[in-house]
N, C-alpha and C positions, 0 to 999 in steps of 0.2 A: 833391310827395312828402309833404304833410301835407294828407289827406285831411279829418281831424277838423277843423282849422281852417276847411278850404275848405267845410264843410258848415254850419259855424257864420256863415258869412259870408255861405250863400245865406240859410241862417235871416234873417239880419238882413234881407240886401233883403226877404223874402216879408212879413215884419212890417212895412215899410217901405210895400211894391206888392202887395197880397194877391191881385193881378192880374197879377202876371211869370208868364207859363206857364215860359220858360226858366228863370229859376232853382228851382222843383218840379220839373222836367227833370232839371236837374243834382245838386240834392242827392237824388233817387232815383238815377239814375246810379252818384253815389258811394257810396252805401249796398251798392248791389249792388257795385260794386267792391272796396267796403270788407268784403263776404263779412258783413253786418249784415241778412241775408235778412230773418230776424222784423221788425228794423225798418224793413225797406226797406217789407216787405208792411202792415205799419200804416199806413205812411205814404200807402200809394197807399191805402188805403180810406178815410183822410181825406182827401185830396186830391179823391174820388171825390164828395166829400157836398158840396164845393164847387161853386155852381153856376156851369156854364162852364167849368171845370176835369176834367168826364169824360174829353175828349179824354188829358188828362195822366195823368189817373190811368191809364188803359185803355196809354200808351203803357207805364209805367213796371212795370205787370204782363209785360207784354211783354218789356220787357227781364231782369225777375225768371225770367219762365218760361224764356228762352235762356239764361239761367243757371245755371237747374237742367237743361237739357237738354233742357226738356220743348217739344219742338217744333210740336206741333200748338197747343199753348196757344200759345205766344208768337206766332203767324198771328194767329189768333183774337184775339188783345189787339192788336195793332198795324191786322187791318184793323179793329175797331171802336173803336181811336184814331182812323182817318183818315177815316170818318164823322160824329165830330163837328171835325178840324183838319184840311180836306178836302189842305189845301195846305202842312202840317209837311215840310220835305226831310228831316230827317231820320227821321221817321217813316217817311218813305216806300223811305230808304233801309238800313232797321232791317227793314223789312218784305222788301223783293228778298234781304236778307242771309237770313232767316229761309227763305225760301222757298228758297234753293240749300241749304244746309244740309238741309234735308226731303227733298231732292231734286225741287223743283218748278219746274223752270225754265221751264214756257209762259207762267204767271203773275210770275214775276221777269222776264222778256225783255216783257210785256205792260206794265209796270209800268215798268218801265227807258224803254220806246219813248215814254210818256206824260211823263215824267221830264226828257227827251232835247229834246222839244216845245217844253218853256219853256226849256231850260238848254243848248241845242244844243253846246255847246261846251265844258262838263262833262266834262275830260279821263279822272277817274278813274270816272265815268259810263259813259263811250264804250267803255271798259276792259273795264268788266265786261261788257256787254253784249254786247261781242265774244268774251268768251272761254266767252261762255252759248251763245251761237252756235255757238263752234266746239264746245262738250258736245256739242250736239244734231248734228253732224255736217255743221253748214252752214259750213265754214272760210269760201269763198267770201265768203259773205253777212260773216261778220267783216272778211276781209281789206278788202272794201270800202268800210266801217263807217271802218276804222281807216285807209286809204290817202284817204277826203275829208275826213278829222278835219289830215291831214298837211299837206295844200294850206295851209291855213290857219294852221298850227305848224309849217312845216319844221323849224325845231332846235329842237324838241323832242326829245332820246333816248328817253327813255321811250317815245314813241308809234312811233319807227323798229323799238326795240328787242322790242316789242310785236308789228312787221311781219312782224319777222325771224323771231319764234317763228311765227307764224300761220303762214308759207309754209315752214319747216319745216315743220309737222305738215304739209303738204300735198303736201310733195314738190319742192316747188319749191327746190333746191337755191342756184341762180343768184342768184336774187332773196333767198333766206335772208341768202345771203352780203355782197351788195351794202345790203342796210337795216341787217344788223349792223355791221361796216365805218364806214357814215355813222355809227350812234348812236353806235359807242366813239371817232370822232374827235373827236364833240360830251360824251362823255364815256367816258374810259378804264376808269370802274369799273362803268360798268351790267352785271348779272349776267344780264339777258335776251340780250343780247348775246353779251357772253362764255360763254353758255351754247349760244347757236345757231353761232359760231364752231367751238367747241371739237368741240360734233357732226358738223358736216360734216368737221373735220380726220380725226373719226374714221371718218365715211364713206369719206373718199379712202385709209387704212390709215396716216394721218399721227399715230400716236399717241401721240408726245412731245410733239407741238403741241396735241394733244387734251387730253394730260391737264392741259398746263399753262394752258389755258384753263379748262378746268371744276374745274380747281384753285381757280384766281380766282373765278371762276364761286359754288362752293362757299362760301369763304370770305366772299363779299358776303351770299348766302343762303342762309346752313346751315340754314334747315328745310326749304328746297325738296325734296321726296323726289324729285323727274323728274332734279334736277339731281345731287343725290346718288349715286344709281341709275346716271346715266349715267357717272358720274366711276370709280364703284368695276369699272363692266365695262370703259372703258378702262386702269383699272391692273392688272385680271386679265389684258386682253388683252398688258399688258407683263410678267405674268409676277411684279407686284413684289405680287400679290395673288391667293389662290386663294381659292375657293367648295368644298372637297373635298364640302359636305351637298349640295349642288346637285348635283354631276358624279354624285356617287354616286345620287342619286336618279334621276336622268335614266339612269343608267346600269341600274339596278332594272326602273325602264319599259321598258326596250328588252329584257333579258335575262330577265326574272321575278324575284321573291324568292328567295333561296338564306339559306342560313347564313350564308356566308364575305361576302356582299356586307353582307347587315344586321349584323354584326357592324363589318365596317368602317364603313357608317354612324353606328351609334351610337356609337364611337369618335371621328368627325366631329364629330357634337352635342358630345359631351365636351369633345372640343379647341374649338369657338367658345364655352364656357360654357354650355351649356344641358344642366346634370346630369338633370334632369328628362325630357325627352325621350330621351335616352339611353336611361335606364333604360326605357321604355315600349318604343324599338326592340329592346333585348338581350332583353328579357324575352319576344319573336315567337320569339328564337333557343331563349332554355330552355326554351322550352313545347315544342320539336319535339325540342331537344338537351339534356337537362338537365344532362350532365356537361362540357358544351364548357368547355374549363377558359378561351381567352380570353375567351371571352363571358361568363362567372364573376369573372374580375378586372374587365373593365369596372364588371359589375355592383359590383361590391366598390367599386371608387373613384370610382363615380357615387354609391354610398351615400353612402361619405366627404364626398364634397363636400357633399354635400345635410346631412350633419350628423347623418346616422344610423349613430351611432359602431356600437350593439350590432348592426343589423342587417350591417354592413358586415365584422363581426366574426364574425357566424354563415358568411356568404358564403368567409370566409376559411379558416374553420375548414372545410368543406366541400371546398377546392380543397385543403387537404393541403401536405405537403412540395415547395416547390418555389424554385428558385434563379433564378427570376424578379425582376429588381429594383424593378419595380412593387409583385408581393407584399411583395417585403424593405420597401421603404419602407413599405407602408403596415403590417404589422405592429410595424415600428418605432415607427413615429406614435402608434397605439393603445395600444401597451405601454408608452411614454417610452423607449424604447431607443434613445440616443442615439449608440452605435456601430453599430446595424443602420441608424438613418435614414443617417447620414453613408457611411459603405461603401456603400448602396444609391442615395442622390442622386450618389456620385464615378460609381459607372457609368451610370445614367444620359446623365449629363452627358457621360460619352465616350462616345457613339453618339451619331452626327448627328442619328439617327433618334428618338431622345427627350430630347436635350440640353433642349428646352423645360420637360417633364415634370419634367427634376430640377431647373430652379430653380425652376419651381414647386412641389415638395416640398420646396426647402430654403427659401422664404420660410415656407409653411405651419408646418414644423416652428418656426420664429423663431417667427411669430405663438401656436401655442400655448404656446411657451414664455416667452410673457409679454413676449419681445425687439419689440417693438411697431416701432420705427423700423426695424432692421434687416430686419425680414418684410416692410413695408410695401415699404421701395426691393429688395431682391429682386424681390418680385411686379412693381411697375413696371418694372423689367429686362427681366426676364422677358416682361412683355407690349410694352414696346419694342424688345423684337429682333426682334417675330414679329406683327404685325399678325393674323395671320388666328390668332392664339393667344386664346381670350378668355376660358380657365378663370380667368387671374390677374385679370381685370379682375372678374368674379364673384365670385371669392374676397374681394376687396378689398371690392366693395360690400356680400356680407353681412357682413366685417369690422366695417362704418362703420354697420353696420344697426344690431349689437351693441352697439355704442359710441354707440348714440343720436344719431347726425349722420345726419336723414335729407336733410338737402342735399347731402352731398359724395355721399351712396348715390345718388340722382338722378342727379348729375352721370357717375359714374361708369357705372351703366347708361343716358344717356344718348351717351357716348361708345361702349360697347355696340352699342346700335343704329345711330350710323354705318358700325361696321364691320361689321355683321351685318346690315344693311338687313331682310332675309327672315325673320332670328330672333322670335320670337312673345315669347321670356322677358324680354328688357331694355324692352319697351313695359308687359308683364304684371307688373313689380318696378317699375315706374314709378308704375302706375297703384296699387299694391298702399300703395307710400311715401306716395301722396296721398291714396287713404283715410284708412291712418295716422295721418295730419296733419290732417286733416277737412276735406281737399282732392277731397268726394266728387264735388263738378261736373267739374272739371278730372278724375278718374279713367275720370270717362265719357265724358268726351271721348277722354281716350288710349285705353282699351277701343271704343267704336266708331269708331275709324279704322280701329283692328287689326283687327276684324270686317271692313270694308269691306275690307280689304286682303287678308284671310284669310278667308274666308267659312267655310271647312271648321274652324275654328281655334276650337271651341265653348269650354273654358277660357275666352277672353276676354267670349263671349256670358254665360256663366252666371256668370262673377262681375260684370259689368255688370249684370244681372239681380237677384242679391243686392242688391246697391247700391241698386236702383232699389226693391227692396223695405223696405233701409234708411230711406229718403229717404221711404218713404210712397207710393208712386207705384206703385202698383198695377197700371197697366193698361197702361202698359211694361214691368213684369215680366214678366205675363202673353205679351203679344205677345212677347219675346224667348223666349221659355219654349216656347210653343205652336211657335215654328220652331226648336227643340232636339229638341222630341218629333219634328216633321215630318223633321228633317236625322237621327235615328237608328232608324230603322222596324229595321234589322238588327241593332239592339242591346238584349237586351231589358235588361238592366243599368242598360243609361243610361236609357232607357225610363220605370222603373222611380225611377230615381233626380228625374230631371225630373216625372215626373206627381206626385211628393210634393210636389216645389215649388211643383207650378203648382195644386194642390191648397189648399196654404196662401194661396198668392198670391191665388186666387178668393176664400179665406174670409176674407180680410182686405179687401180689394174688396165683402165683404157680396153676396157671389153663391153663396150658398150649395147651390141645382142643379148648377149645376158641378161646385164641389168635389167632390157625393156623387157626381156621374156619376166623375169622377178616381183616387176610391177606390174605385169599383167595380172600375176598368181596372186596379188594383193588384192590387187582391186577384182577379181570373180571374187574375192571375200566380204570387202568390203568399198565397195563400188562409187560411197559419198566419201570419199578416202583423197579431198584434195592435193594435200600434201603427197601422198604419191603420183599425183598427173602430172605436179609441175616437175616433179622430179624426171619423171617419165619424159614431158616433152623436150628438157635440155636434156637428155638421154639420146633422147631421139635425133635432136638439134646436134648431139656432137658426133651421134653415128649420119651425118647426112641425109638426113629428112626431114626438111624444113616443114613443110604442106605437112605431114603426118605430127611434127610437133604442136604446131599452130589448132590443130585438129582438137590435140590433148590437150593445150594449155586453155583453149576455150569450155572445153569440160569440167578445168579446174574452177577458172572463173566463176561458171554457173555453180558449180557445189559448193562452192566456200562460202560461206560466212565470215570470215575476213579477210578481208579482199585486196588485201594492199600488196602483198608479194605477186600473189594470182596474175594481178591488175599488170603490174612489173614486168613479167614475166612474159604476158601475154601482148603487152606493149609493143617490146622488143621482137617478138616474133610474129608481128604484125610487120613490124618495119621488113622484118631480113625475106620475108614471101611480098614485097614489094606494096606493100598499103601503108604507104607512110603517111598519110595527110591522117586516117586512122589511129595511127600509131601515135603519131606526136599528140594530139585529142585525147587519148588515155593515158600516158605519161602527163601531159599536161597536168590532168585531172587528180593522180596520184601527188603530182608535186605541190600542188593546193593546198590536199591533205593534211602535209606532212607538217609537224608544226617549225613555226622557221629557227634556225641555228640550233636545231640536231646534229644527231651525229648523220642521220639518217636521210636525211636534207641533202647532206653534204655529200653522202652515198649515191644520192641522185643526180647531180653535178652532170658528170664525165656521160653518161649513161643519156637523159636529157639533152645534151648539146653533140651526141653525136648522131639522135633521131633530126634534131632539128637541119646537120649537114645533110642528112640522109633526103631529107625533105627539099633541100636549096634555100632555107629559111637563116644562112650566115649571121646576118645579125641579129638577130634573136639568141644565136647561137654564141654569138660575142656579148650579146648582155646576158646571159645566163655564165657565162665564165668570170667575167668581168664583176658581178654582182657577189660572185662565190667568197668563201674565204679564204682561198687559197692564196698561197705567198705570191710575189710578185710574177719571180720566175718563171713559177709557174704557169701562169697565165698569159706569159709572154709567149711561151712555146706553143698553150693553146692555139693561141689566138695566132698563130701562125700555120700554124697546120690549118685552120678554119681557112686562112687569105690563101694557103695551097691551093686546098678542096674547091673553092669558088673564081681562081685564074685558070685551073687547068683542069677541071672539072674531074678531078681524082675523086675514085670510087674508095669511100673511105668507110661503105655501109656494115663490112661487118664486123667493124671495131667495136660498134653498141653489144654483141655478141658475146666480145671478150670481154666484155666490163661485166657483163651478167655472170659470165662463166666463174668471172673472179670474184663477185659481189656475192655470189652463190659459196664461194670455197671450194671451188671443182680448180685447181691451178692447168694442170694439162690440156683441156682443149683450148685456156683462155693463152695459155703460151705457144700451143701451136697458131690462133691468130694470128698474134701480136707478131710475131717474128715471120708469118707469111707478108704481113702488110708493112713492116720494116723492111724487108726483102723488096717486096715489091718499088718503094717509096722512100730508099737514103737516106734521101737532104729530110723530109720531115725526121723532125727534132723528136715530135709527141711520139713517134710510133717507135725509138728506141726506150722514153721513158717508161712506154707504158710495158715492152717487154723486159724494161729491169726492174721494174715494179714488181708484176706477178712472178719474177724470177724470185726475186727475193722472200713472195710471201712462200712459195715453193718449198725453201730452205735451202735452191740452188745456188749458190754464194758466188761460186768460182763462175758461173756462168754471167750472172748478174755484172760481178768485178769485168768480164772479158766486155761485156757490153758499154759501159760507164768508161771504160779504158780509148777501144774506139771511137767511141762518143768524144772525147776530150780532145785525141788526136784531131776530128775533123773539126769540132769545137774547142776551140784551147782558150777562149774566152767566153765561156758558157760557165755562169755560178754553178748551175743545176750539175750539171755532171762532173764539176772539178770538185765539189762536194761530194757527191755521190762515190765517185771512183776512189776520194778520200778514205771515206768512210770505210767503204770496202776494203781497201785496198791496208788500212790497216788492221783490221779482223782477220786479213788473212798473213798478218805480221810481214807485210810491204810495207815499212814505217818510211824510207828514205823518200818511195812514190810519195807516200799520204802527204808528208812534209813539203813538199818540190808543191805540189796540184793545192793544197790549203795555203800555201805562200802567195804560188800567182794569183787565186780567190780571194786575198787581202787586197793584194795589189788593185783587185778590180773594186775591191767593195769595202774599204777599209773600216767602216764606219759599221760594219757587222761584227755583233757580239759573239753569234753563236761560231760563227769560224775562226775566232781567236780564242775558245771554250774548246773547238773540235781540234787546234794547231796545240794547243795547252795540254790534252790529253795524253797524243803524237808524244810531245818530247818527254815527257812524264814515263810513258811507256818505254821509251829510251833511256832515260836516266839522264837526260837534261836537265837538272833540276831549276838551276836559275832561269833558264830560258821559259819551260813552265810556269814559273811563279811569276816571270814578266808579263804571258799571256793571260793567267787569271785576272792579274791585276789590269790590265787592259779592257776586260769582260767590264771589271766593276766600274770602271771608269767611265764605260760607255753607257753606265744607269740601264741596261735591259730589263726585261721583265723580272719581275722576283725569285720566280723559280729556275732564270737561270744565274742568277746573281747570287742566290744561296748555295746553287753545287757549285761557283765559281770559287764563294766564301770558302766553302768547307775543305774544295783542294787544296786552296792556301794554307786553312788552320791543320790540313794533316801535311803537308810539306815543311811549314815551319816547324811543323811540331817533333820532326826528325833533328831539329838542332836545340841542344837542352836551355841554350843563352836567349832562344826566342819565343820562349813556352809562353808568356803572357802575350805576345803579339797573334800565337795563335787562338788562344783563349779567345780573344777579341773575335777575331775571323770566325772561329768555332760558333759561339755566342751569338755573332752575326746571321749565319746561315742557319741556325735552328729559329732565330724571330723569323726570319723569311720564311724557314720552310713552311708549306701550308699543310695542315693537318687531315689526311686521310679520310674521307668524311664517311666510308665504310668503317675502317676499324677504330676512327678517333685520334691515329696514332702520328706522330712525327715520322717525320724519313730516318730509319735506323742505319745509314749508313753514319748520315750526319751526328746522329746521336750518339754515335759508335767512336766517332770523331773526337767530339767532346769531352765522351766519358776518358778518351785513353792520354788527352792530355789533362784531364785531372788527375789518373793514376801518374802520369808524368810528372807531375808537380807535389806528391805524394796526398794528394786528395783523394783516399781509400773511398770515405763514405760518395762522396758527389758520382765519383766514377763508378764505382757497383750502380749506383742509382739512375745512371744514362745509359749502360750499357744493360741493365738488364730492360728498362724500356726498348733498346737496341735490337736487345733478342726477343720478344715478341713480336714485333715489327719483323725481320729477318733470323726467323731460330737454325736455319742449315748453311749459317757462311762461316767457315771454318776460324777466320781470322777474328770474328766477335768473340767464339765463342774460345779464341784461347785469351784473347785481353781479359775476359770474365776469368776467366781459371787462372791467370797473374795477381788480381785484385781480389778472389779467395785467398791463395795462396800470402798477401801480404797481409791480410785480415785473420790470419791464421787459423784456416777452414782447410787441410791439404787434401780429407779425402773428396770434398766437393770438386777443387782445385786439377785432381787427378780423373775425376769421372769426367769433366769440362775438357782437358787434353786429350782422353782418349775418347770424347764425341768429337772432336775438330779434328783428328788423325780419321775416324771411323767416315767423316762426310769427305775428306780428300786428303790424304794421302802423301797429295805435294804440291799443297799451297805454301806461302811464302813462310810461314813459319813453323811448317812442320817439324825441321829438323831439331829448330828449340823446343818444340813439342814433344818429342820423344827424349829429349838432355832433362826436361824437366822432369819428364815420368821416372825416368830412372834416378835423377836424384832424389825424387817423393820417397824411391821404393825405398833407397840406400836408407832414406831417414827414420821409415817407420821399421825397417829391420833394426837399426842400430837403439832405436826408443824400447821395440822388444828385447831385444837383446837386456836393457839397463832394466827393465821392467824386473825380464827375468832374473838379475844379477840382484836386485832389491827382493826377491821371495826364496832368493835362494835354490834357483832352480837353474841358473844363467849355462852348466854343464850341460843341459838338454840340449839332444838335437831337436 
């Protein structure tokens, strides 16, 4: 459980044996486990430059690519590891694994058979290859596999239990039963076993025997879904579980669609938690019935749930006077009317037939009233009386959403999907929490089971697809995308909706034909569809067709209704087909518009003054920079490149281009620009900022760094890039550079705050500490503005606050930087780092209450930075709360792993455990029972 250590330790050997392929193995491994991608991917491309160490590097992208999901890459990296390490096991069995996940099992059973040759007797080997067999429909060939592996293993369980499932799937009852039988007498808890028992009991109609076998069954391997699956249809067949979405659906197929049946279906969705589907079902009913008053309360309290108070309100408003107790309550809820909710949950609650319903309205009404405990154990009543009830278990987890605990929300839509096997939303809120969290690999994993499980279930496809576009990954977007469009030919809606995406998706992939053809398919639909021609004509504009862009940006113009981007757009590509006197005249006209000291203003800037170069209008072009709010610097460099453009008549036209490109969010063609026209033009200064600029919105770091680097070189007294290259340069843990290039930048400008705040950082990150503390104090002395004078403050009060002799000096500084901080004017809230600051040298000076009190402000402000949330679980812990104390450590280990305090994160949990064993233990010695194990 301490990854960092275990990584420092291969380090050692690899300096040690610069020849261990296993230990480069292994600290890639934990890199990738450690969710340390960026430096997993360094690592294998050094690893790569080593010669004889291809094979390693090639495995260890492999392993990075199945980590991001991307499964054709991770084939491709593992079989050209096994080309040059002919004979790596577990390369080779990294590779079979890759290969079933793809769905490629001729070549994983090919691979396995080879595997098998040298290793005959490689039980978890034999395994696999048997149950690749039985995929492909060869039980047979498995059963045989695994029945001459047994001659040789008789007690073995695993390999009887193994038996038992194969001739199950085959039919062979007899035999199921005699291999399971042998394995549980060789062992009582195997769950292949107990899993092939419990089925056949439930073939013979034995299903008390059944359940309590797949009950065990269950409990040995709760992710098994065959095993789950099987367990939940023999508890419906007793009755102590019902499926109502299922019957009703099944019931739908046989009779057709009616009102009265979809109405009770979406009722169904409602009662197992899934508000969202509901409302999709009722909403078939008010399209045909619009006054159906039940299908109107569903509607209304599927709003509710989902949290859309006003709509849920209009819906109510619409259904009128009625003595409905569903209505009563929820009018109740919405108005705080605490005599209509209570009169409406007591009748509920007397009808058998909605008893559920009101304690789910009366935990509800708790919870909004602030009664936090009391709503919580409701709702869990509530959902323990009634298994197939799953609105409370929903309610609960977007509760825990709210409340920033995306662990227990997990847990909670994890228990979800046990009971709802079939349900799409507890995998969909799963996968949604891991995003959240920047748990984007693991989200694509949950979303493509659910796909495979759900084929028709497109939600899961298209936000996998988002994802996949998040992540950079292109051409899995696209392919998820492209069978969205295929799967809805009858929808032009969706249609409609998907070919935008897949539209962006191409143009982000730099496949720019595509995308125009995609915008084509949009606009034969819908033709006043501005927003696709601008897209269309910088589509156009980055595949080479100016005249053909210019074409479509005027189409957009004329269709739009607001006309500011259009205007923009079509500006611009007025200028780059040479009608600049045009161009600058509608730019102009936009920058009027725009009201002054925006953001939006300031967007127009660079874009503006490069129409005006385009034009020969320089000084115009120098009062439009000059006028801006841009730093000094900056505009020194403008306004240099402008004296360029007008001594040597440098063609500097289609820089306005890349400003669009990158004002747009398209990075790619604005960086092949920028770096043609750098290329082109050296000595201009502007044309390398503007390519570390877009470099950096990119997320291209290392490129951006390589640019700011040279920049410095030919400029070594230029602020702008001895900054810049700083900056970089220590994000990419180049502290010595960062230090060396922020020193001469003093040198040049001593009288700057913000680079003695950026040098301050530097040694900090080092573990300079007094020199740190000199440069803060430097910051304050130079009176900057407030908000950098308060993180100047706050780095003070948490460095002092490392020495226990100067806790009131940090107090001060602490104290300081939260009057400064200015208050969030979206959430209201202070900066929680600073608050975070405060609260721990309160706990520091043993001020329990102050410090809960800043730190849990702390955590609403910032609820997933691991180091908040273990000061909060020290300040339980001295308050004598240990199980809060202990849930707070293991959410700070759950968000990272190996931040600075984990390792006391994990000394604390175990000493919690040691405590509450030893409190039982005394418990049990005061009842008389302390002998129990």
């Amino acid at each position: 459980g301490r990854p960092s250590d275990a990584i420092k330790s291969y380090e050692i050997v690899i300096r040690q044996d610069p020849a261990n392929k296993e230990a480069y193995r292994r600290k890639g491994s934990l890199l990738i486990e450690s969710k340390k991608m960026d430096e997993a991917e360094t690592f294998a491309d050094e690893v790569m430059k080593n010669e004889g160490m291809e094979g390693v590097g090639f495995y260890i992208r492999g392993e990075l690519a199945q980590a991001k999901n991307e499964k054709d890459r991770a084939i491709e990296n593992f079989e050209k590891s096994l080309e040059y390490d002919t004979d790596v096991t577990e390369t080779q069995e990294a590779l079979v694994q890759a290969y079933r996940i793809s769905g490629q099992t001729e070549p994983a059973i090919e691979l396995l058979q080879k595997l098998l040759e040298k290793k005959p007797n490689e039980i978890p080997l034999v395994v696999q290859l048997a149950y690749l067999y039985e995929s492909e429909g060869n039980t047979d060939k498995a059963i045989s596999l695994i029945s001459g592996l047994i001659n040789d293993h008789p007690e073995n369980p695993r390999l009887r239990s193994v038996l038992a499932r194969l001739y199950l799937s085959a039919g062979n009852l007899d035999l199921a039963e005699q291999e399971a039988r042998e394995a549980l007498s060789l062992d009582p808890d195997d769950a292949n076993a107990l899993f092939v028992t419990g089925s056949i009991a439930s073939e013979k109609g034995d299903f008390e025997q059944a359940s309590e076998d797949l009950k065990a069954a269950q409990d040995r391997m709760p992710t098994d879904e065959t095993i789950r699956k099987a367990f939940r249809e023999v508890e419906m067949e007793l009755g102590r579980l019902t499926d109502p979405v299922r019957s009703l659906k099944e019931e739908i197929e046989a009779q057709g669609e009616s009102p009265a049946l979809q109405t009770r279906l979406a009722e169904a969705y409602l009662y197992s938690g899934d508000a969202p589907t509901a409302l999709v079902e009722i909403q078939k009913v008010l399209d045909k019935e619009p006054d159906h008053k039940e299908a109107m309360i569903i509607q209304a309290h599927a709003l509710l749930c989902m949290g859309n108070r006003e709509a849920a309100t209009q819906v109510l408003e619409k259904i009128g006077e009625s003595d409905n107790p569903r209505v009563q309550v929820m009018l109740g809820i919405l108005n705080k009317d605490n005599a209509k909710v209570t009169d409406a949950v007591e009748k509920l609650k007397s009808n058998e037939a909605t008893v559920s319903w009101g304690r789910y309205f009366s935990g509800v009404y708790k919870l909004i009233g602030g009664n936090l405990e009391s709503g919580i154990s409701e709702l869990d009543e509530a959902s323990d009386a009634d298994e197939g009830f799953g609105m409370p278990l929903d309610e609960l987890g977007r509760l825990y959403i709210g409340l920033n605990e995306p662990m227990i929300a997990m847990n909670i839509y994890g228990m979800l999907a046990v009971r709802f096997p079939d349900s799409p939303r507890p995998p969909m809120m799963i996968a949604r929490l891991l995003d959240s969290t920047g748990e984007t690999e693991r989200a694509l994993v949950v979303l493509n089971g659910l796909a495979e499980r759900k084929p028709d279930f497109q939600a899961a496809k298209f936000f996998a697809a988002t994802l996949h576009l998040k992540s950079q990954q292109y051409n899995e977007a696209i392919e998820i995308i492209q069978g969205l469009i295929d799967q809805t030919k009858e929808d032009p809606t969706a249609q409609l909706v998907y070919r935008g995406v897949l539209a962006k998706a191409n143009l982000f992939a730099k496949d720019y034909a595509k995308a125009i053809e995609q915008y084509d398919r949009i606009l034969e639909v819908r033709p006043d569809f501005p927003v696709a021609r601008v897209e269309k004509a910088l589509a156009q504009m980055a595949n080479n067709n100016a005249p053909q862009a210019l074409e479509t940006a005027t189409e957009a113009l004329n269709s739009a209704t607001e006309k500011t981007i259009p205007k923009i757009v079509h500006s611009i590509l007025l200028q780059q087909n040479g009608k600049v006197v045009e161009a600058l005249q509608e730019i102009q006209e936009v920058a009027a518009q725009v009201e002054e000291g925006s953001g939006k203003k300031e967007d127009l800037i660079p874009l503006m003054a490069s129409v005006q170069i385009a034009a020969g209008q320089f000084d115009g072009a120098r009062d439009t920079i000059n006028s801006s709010g841009r730093p000094p610097v900056m505009k020194e460099i403008f306004i240099d490149a402008i004296d360029e453009a007008e001594n040597s008549s440098a063609d500097f036209g289609p820089m306005s281009m890349g400003y669009l490109f990158g004002y747009y969010g398209w990075p790619d063609p604005a960086i092949a620009i920028h770096r043609a026209l750098m290329e082109k033009y050296p000595r201009v200064n502007l044309m390398k900022v503007n390519l570390g600029e877009i470099l950096q919105q990119a997320r291209r770091t290392e490129e951006a760094y390589e640019i700011y680097r040279e920049a410095v070189e030919q400029n070594p007294d230029n602020l702008y890039f001895l900054r810049s290259e700083a900056k970089l340069a220590s994000r990419l843990d180049k502290d010595e550079e960062a230090m060396k290039n922020l020193l001469q930048a003093i040198s040049l400008s001593p009288e700057d705050p913000t680079l003695h705040f950026q040098l301050g950082t530097v040694y900090e990150k080092q573990g300079l500490i007094d020199e740190a503390i000199s440069s803060y104090e430097q910051v304050i002395d130079l009176k900057p503005p407030s908000s950098l004078e308060a993180a100047a403050a706050n780095n003070l009060a948490w460095l002092y606050s490392q020495d226990d002799s100067k806790l009131d000096l940090a107090l001060e500084y602490g104290e300081k930087a939260l009057e400064l901080s200015p208050v969030n004017p979206r959430t209201g809230w202070k900066d929680g780092n600073i608050l975070d600051t405060v609260g721990w040298i309160y706990y520091k000076k043993g001020d329990y209450e102050n410090a809960g009190k800043n730190i849990d402000q702390a955590l609403r402000s910032i609820p997933f930075h691991p180091t908040i949330n273990f000061h909060r679980a020290k300040i339980y812990e001295e308050q004598g709360q240990p199980e809060v104390a202990n849930h707070l450590y293991q959410k700070a280990l759950w968000i990272s792993e190996d931040f600075d305090e984990a390792g006391e994160s994990r000394q604390r949990l175990q000493a919690l455990r040691i405590q509450q064993m030893e409190k039982e233990k005394a418990e049990g010695a005061e009842t008389g029972s302390g002998d129990q194990p």
